[in-house]
C-alpha positions in Angstrom: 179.2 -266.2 0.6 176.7 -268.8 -0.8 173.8 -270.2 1.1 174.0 -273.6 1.6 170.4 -273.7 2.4 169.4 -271.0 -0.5 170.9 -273.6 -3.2 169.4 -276.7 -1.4 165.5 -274.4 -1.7 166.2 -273.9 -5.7 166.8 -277.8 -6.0 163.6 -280.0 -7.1 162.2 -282.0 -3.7 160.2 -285.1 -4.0 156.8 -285.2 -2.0 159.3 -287.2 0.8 161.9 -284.8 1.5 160.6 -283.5 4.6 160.6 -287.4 5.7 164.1 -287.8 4.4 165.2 -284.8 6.3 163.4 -286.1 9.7 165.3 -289.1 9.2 168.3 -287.6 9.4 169.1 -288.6 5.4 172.3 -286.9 3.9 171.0 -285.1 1.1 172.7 -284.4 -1.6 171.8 -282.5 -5.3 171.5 -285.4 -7.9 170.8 -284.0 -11.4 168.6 -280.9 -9.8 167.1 -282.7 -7.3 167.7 -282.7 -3.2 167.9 -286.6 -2.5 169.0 -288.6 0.4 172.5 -290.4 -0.7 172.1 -292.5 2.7 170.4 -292.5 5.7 172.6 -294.9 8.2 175.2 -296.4 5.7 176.0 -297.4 2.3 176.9 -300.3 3.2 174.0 -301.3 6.1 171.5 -300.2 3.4 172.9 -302.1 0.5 173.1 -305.3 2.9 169.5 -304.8 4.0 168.1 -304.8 0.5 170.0 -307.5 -0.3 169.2 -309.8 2.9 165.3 -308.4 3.9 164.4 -304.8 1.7 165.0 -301.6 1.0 162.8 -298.5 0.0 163.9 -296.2 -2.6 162.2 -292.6 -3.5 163.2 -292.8 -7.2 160.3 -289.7 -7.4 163.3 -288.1 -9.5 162.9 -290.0 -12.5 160.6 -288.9 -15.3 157.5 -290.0 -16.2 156.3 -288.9 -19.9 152.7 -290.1 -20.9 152.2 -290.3 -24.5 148.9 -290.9 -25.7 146.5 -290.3 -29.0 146.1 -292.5 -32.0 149.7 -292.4 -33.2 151.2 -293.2 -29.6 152.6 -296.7 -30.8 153.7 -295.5 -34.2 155.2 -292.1 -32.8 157.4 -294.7 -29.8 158.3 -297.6 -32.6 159.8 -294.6 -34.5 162.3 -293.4 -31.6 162.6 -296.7 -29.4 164.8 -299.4 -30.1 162.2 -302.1 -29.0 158.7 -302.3 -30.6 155.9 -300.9 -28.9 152.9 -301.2 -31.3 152.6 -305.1 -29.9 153.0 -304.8 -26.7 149.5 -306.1 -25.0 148.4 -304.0 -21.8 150.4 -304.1 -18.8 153.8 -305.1 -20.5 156.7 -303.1 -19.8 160.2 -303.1 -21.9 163.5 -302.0 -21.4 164.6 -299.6 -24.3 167.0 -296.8 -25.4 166.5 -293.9 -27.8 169.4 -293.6 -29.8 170.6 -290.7 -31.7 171.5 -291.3 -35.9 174.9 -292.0 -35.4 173.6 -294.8 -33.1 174.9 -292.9 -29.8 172.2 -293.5 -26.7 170.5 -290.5 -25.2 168.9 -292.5 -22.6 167.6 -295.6 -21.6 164.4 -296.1 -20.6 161.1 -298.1 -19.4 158.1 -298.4 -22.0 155.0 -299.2 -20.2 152.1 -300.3 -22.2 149.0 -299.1 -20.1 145.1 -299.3 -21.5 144.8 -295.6 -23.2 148.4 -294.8 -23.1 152.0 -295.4 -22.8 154.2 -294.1 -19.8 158.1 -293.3 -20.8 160.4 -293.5 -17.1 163.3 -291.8 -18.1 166.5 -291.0 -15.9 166.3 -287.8 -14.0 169.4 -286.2 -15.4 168.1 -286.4 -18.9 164.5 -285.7 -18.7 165.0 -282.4 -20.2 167.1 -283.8 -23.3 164.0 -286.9 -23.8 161.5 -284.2 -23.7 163.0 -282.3 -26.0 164.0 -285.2 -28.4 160.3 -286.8 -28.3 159.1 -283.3 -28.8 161.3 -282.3 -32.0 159.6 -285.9 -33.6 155.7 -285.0 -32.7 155.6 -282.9 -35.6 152.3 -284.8 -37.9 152.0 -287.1 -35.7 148.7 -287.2 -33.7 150.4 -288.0 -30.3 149.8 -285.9 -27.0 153.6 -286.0 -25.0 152.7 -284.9 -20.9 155.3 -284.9 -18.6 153.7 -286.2 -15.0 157.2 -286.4 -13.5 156.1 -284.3 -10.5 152.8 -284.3 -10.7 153.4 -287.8 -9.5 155.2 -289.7 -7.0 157.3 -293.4 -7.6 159.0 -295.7 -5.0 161.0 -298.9 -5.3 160.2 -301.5 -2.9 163.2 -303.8 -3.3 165.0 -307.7 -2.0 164.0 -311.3 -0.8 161.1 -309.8 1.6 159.8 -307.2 -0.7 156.8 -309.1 -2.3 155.4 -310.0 1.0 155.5 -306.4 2.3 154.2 -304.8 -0.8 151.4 -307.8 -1.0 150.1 -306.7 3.1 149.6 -303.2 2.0 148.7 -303.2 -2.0 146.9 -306.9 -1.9 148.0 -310.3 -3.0 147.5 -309.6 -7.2 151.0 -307.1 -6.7 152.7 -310.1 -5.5 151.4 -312.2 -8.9 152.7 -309.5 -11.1 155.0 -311.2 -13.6 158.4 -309.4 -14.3 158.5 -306.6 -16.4 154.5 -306.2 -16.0 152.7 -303.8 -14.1 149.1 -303.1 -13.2 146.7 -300.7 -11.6 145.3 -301.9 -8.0 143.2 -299.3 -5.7 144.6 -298.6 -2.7 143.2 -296.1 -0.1 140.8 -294.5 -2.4 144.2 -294.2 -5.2 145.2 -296.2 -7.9 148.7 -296.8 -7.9 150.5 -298.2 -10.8 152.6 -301.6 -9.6 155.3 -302.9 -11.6 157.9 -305.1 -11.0 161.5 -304.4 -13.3 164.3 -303.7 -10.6 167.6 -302.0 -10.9 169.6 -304.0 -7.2 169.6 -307.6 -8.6 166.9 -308.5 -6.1 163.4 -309.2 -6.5 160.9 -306.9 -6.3 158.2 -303.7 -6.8 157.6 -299.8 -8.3 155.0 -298.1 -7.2 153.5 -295.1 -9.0 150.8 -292.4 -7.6 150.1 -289.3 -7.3 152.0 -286.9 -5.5 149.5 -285.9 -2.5 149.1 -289.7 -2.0 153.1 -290.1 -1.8 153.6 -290.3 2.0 150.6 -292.1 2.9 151.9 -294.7 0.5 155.3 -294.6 1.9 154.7 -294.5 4.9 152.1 -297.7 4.9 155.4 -299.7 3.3 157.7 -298.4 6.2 155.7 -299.3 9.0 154.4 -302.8 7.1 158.1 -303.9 6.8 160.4 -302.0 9.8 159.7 -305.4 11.7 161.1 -307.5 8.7 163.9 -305.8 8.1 162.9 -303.0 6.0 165.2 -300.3 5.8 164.9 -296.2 3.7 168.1 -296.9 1.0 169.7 -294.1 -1.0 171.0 -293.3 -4.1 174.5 -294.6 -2.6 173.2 -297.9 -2.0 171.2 -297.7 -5.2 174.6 -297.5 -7.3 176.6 -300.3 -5.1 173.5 -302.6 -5.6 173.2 -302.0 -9.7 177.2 -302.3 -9.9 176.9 -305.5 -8.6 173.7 -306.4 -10.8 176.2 -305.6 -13.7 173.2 -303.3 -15.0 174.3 -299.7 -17.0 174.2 -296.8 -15.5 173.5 -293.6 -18.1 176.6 -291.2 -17.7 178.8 -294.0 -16.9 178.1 -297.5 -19.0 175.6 -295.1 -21.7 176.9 -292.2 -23.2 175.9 -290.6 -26.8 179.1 -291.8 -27.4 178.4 -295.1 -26.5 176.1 -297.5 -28.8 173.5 -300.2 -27.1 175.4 -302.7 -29.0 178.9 -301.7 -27.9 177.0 -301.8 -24.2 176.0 -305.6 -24.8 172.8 -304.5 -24.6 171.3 -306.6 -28.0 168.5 -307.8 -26.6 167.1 -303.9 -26.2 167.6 -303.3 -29.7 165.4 -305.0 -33.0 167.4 -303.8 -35.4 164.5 -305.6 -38.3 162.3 -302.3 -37.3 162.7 -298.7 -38.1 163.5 -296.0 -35.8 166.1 -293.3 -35.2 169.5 -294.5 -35.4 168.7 -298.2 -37.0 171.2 -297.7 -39.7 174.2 -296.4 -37.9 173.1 -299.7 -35.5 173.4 -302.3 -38.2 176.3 -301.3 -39.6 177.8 -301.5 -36.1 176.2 -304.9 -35.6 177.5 -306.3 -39.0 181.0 -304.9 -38.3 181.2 -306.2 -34.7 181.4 -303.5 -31.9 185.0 -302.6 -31.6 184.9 -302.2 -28.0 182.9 -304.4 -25.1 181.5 -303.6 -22.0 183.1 -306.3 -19.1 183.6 -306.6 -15.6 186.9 -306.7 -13.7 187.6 -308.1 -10.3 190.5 -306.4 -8.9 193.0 -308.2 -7.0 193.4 -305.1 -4.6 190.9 -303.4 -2.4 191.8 -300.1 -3.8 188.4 -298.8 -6.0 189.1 -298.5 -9.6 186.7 -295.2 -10.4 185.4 -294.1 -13.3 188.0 -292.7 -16.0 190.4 -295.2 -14.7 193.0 -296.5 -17.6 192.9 -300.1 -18.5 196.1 -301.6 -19.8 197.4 -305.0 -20.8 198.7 -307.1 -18.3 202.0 -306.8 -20.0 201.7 -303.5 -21.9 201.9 -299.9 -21.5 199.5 -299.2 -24.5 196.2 -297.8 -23.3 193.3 -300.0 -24.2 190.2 -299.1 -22.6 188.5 -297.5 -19.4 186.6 -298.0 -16.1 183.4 -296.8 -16.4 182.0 -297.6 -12.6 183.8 -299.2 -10.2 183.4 -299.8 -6.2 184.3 -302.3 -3.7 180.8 -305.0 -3.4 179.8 -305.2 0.0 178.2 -308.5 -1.0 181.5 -309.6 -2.7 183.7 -308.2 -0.6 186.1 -307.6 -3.0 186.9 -304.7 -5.4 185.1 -304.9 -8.7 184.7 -302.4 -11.6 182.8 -301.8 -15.3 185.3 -301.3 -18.4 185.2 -301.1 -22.1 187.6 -302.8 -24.0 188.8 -304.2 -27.0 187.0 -307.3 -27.7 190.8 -309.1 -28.0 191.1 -308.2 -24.5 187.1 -309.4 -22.9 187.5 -313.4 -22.6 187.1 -314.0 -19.1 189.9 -315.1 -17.1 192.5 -312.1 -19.4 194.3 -310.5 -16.8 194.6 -306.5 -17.3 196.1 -303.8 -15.2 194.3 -300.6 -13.9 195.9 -297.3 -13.3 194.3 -296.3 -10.1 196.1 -292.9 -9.4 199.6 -293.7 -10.6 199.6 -297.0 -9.5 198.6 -300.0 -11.1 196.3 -302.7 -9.8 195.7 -306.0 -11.5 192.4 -307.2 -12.7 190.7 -310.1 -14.2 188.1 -310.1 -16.7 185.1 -311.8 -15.3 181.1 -312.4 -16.6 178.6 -310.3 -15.8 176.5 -309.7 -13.7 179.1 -310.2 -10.4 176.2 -311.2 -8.7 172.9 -312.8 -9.0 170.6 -313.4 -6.7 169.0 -316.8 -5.5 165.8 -317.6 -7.6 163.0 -317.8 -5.8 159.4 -320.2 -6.8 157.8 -317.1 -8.1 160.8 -315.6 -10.2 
């Protein structure tokens, strides 16, 4: 018989588990790692990020310093953004791609004073490590991995600002987006930044691991009162869906290109780096597929390997990659590739959703954006 409890002790834990688990969180095993899916509801979490705020232990992603002389030249080589310019304190989105143009992740390039920092998705930390690794070879670069040596949160909706600003000070809440700085907080520094992945406004926070609850727990009680609610990994995916924003396993694949993803602004294709070639000759071609949304006329949930077909056809033309029904929207949306005949918005499609089909419209993305604020 297998021990539930003997398979939960060989997963990875996040300095917060024990809080998760006081909580009452469902935990669940998400790529190694024991993290809470939900601690009320989906659905009351997802509404509270989007109405007051939500906080996130996203401790499970990985964070790779890279440091040394070469640091810039070694990421400029593998990224598909440049790094080499980026002044201190700037942070781009990125992928590494393979040479056939395939992404193996995408990831967040932070530029600090004597180093970079790489956050890579948890699943594929292994793989990055690996890849980064097999590339350091006469190159005077040092690759550390500080994934859980350290500790990050997300802090995140319409109240987050002001509840990060009463406990990390009022220079968190004048961080520009996709810029991050150090501030000293209870005797730590804790690297801000402020990227996102729920459409809504607001912070990352990044310390070390025996400063992890304190920080936490300073957020919790500073915004219980406003609204503030713990939001899982379930809420986290329902929030991004609606965002429109990729998710790697779903939307990214090595099978899948940035460019095929509609994901050209991540890629200067004028630089060199691993998987430039394939990428230009994709680019020059035209993608053959596109990456759109679909509103669904039904309530039913189009999941991910669902078949897409013509409104009028019975040829196969593309797939659901993620799909769920928006508890914003209220209304059953989904992510598919296509063929770019089929992606003007307003084409109706159908979706075979276990046997039965359910029409769909192709709409823009993102399905939801949020209100801009003064400060945005």
């Amino acid at each position: 018989m297998n021990d539930p409890d003997s398979a939960n002790a060989a997963l990875l834990h996040t300095p917060l588990h024990d809080w998760h688990v006081h909580q009452g969180a469902r935990l669940v095993d998400f790529a190694g790692w024991h993290m809470p899916l939900q601690y009320t509801s989906i659905i009351a979490e997802h509404h509270a990020v989007r109405t007051a705020a939500g906080l996130f232990d996203v401790g499970h992603m990985g964070r790779l310093e890279i440091a040394g002389p070469d640091a810039a030249a070694f990421l400029d080589r593998l990224v598909t953004r440049r790094c080499g310019d980026m002044a201190t304190g700037r942070i781009r989105y990125a992928l590494l791609t393979n040479d056939r143009g395939g992404t193996i992740d995408d990831v967040l390039v932070y530029r600090l004073p004597d180093r970079f920092l790489v956050v890579c998705n948890a699943a594929n930390r292994p793989r990055v490590l690996r890849w980064l690794d097999a590339h350091r070879e006469q190159v005077s670069a040092t690759l550390t991995d500080r994934t859980e040596a350290t500790f990050m949160l997300a802090l995140q909706g319409p109240r987050a600002l002001e509840i990060a600003r009463d406990v990390l000070g009022s220079a968190v809440a004048a961080l520009r987006y996709y810029h991050g700085r150090s501030v000293v907080w209870d005797g730590q520094s804790v690297l801000v930044s402020r990227t996102g992945y729920t459409g809504e406004d607001g912070i990352e926070a990044i310390v070390d691991a025996d400063a992890a609850l304190a920080l936490w727990s300073a957020l919790w009680e500073a915004g219980r009162n406003r609204g503030l609610m713990p939001a899982g990994l379930g809420a986290r995916d329902t929030l991004r869906l609606e965002a429109g924003m990729p998710l790697y396993g779903h939307e990214l694949t090595e099978k899948i290109d940035p460019l095929t993803a509609g994901l050209e602004f991540a890629v200067d294709l004028d630089k060199d780096f691993v998987g430039r070639d394939a990428l230009r000759t994709i680019a020059e071609r035209g993608p053959q597929r596109t990456r759109v949304g679909l509103s669904l006329d039904s309530r039913r949930i189009a999941r991910q390997g669902c078949a897409v077909f013509p409104a009028d056809g019975n040829e196969r033309i593309g797939e659901v990659t993620s799909g769920t029904f928006s508890p914003t929207l209220q209304r059953s949306i989904a992510m598919a590739y296509v063929p770019r005949s089929f992606a003007e918005t307003g084409t109706r499609l159908r979706v075979d959703i276990r046997g039965r089909y359910e029409t769909a419209t192709v709409c823009p993305l993102p399905f939801y954006r949020r209100p801009r604020s003064s400060n945005g």
